[in-house]
C-alpha positions in Angstrom: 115.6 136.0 115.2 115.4 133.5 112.4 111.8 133.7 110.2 109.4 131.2 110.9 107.7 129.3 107.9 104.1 130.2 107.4 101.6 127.2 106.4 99.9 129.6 104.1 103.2 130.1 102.1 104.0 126.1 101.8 104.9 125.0 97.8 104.8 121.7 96.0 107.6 119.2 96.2 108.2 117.1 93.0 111.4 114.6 93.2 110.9 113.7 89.5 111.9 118.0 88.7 115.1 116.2 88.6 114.7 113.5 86.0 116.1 110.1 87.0 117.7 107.5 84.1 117.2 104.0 84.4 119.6 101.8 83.2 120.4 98.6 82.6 124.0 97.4 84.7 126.5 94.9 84.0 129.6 93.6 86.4 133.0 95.3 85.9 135.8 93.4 83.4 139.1 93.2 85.6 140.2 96.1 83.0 137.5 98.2 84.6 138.2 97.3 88.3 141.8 97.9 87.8 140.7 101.2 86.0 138.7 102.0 89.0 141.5 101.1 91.5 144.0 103.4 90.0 141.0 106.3 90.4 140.4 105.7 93.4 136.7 104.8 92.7 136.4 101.3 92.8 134.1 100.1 95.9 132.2 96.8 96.6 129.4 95.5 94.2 129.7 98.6 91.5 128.2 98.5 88.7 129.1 99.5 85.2 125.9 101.1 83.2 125.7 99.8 79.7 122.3 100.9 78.5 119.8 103.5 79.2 116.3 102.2 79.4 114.2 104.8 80.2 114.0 108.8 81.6 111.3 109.7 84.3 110.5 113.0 84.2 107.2 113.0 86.3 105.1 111.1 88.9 103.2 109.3 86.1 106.5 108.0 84.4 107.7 106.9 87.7 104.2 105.0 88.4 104.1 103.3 84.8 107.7 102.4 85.8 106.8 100.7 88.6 104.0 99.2 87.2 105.9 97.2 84.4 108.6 96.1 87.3 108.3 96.5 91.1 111.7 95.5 91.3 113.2 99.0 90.6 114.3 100.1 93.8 116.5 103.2 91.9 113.5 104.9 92.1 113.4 104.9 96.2 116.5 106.0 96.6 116.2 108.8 94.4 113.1 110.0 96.0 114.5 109.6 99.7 117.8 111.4 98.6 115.8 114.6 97.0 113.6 114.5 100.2 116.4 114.6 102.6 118.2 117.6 100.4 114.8 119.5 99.9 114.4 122.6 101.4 110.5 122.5 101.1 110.5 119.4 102.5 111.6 120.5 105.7 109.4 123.3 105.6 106.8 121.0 105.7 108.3 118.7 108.3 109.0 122.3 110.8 105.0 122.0 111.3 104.9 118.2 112.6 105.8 117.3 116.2 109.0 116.1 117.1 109.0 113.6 118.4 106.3 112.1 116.2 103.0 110.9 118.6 103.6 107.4 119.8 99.8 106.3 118.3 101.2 107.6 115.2 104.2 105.5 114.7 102.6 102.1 116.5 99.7 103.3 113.4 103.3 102.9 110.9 104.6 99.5 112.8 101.4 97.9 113.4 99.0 98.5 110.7 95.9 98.5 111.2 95.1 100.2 114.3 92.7 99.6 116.4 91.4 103.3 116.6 91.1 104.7 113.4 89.1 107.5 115.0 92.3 108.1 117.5 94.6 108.4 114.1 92.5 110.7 112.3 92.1 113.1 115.5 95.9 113.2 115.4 96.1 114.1 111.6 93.7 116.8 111.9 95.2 118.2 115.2 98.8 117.8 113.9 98.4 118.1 110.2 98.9 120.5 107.5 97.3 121.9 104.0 99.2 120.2 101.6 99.7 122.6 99.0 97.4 122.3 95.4 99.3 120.8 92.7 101.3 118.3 94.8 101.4 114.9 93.4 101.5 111.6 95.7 100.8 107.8 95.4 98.6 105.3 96.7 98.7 102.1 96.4 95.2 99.5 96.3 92.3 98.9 94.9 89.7 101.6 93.0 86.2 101.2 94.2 83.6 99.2 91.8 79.9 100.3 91.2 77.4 97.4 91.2 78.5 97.0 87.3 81.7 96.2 88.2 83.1 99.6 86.5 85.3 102.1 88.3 83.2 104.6 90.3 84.0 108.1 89.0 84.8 109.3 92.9 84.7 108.1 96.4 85.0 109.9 99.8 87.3 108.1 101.9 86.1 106.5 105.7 89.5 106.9 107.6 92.6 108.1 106.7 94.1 108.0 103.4 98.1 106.7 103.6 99.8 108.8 100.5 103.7 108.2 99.6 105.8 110.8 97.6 107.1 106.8 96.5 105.2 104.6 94.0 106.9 101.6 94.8 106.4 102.0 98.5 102.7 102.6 97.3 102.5 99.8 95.2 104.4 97.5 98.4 100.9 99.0 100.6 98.8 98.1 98.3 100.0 95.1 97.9 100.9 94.2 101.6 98.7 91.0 102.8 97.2 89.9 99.9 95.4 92.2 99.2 96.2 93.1 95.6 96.3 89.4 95.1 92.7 89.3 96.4 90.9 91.9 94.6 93.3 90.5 91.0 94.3 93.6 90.2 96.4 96.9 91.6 95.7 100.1 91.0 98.7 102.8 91.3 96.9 105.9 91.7 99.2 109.4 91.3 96.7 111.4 92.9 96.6 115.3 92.3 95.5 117.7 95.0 93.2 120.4 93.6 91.3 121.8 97.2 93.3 121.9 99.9 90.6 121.4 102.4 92.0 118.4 104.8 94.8 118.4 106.6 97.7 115.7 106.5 100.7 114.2 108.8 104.1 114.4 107.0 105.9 111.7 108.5 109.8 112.2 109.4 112.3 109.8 107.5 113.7 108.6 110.4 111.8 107.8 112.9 110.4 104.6 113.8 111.0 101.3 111.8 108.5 102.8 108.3 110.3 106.1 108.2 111.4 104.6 104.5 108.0 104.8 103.7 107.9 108.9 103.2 104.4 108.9 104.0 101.8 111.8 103.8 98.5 110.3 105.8 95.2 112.5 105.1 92.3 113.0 107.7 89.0 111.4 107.1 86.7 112.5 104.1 88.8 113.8 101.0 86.9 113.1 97.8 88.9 111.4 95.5 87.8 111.5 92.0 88.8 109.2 88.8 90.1 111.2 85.4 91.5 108.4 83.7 93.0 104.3 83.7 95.5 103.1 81.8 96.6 99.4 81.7 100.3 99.2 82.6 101.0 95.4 82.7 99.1 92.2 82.3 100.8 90.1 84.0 101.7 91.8 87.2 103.2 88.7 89.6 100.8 88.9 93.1 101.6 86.4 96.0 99.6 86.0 99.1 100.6 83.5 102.0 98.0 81.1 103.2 100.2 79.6 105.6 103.7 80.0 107.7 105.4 77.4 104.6 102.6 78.0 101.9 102.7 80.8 99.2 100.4 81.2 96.5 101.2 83.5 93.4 99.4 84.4 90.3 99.3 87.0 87.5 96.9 90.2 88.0 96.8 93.5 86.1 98.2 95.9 87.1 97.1 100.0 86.4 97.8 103.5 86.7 95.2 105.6 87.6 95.1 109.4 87.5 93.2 110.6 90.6 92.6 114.0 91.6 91.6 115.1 95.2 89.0 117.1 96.0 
């Protein structure tokens, strides 16, 4: 009879152990294609890499990536690819119903819900300790004191949507203006240190968001603010006012380190 996974045993998952390169990519020469053709390696819309731009080797490098260009999708697929291979990952995933509760993907496909008491009760029934030490992102705005300087820590309302992604996090916090709004975004790579609330680990493919590799905490973790750094002055935010009318302007754009509580 096959050993079940204990919750008490689960271990950190970090998709940046294995570090990603980012390069820049040029088309093929006909040289090259033909090259490719004789190797039998040649497929639609390759690329050739010509320069190596950059190495992330942890969440923060993937977040001050991100930060600088939003653009980078290389940085999704490598996360989704070492989530699909990782056996910790599924660990995690053995604990969540299958199928996932229909409240919780409508909460995915048609945010925000109308019950945000109904989606917490399902993250605490559901849920899991994420494990101390595990890194993920979240996308938004940090609170502001009357001052108009960051608060050293909040405790959250309702649930807190978490991404093992930055760019999906950064896409969140950005998602209806609302980065635009408050002129800035904060990328926050937020650290557990207490695992006292439980979270949902979402599957990767189920519903229309599974590409959003989301971790969604109950109600009432404390998050607390060790340091800012300003990745990018002119971040480009857009908001639509209309169905034809888009308005766009240049925010800032930071990395926070957050630990949770």
């Amino acid at each position: 009879m096959p050993v079940q996974p204990d919750k008490n045993q689960l271990k950190k998952i970090d998709p940046f152990s294995t570090p990603l390169e980012i390069w820049d990519e040029r088309e093929p020469t006909n040289e090259e294609v033909d090259y490719l053709i004789s190797k039998g390696e040649w497929r639609p819309f390759i690329k050739i890499k010509s320069k190596l731009n950059s190495v992330l080797k942890s969440a923060y490098d993937a977040a001050k990536l991100i930060a600088a260009n939003k653009d980078e999708v290389s940085i999704d697929h490598h996360v989704i690819s070492y989530l699909n291979k990782n056996t910790e990952y599924n660990k995690w995933r053995s604990f969540m119903p299958y199928p996932t509760p229909e409240p919780l993907i409508y909460y995915q496909e048609d945010y925000p819900p109308e019950d945000f008491e109904a989606i917490n009760s399902l993250v605490s029934k559901y849920g899991i300790l994420i494990p101390e030490g595990q890194v993920l992102f979240h996308g938004g705005a940090w609170p502001l004191d009357k001052l108009g300087e960051m608060m050293e820590s909040f405790l959250t309302d309702r649930v807190l949507s978490t991404s093992f992604c930055p760019r999906i996090a950064l896409n969140n916090g950005e998602w209806m203006g609302k980065a635009f709004d408050a002129g800035r975004i904060d990328i926050m790579v937020i650290t557990i240190k207490n695992k006292n609330k439980k979270a949902f680990v979402f599957s990767l493919d189920e519903g229309a968001n599974s590409h959003e590799m989301e971790v969604l905490f109950e109600r009432g973790v404390q998050l607390n603010l060790i340091g800012s750094s300003t990745i990018n002055m002119k971040f480009k935010s857009c908001k639509s006012t209309s169905a034809s009318s888009v308005n766009c302007k240049f925010i800032v754009a930071n990395v926070l380190h957050v630990e949770m509580m």
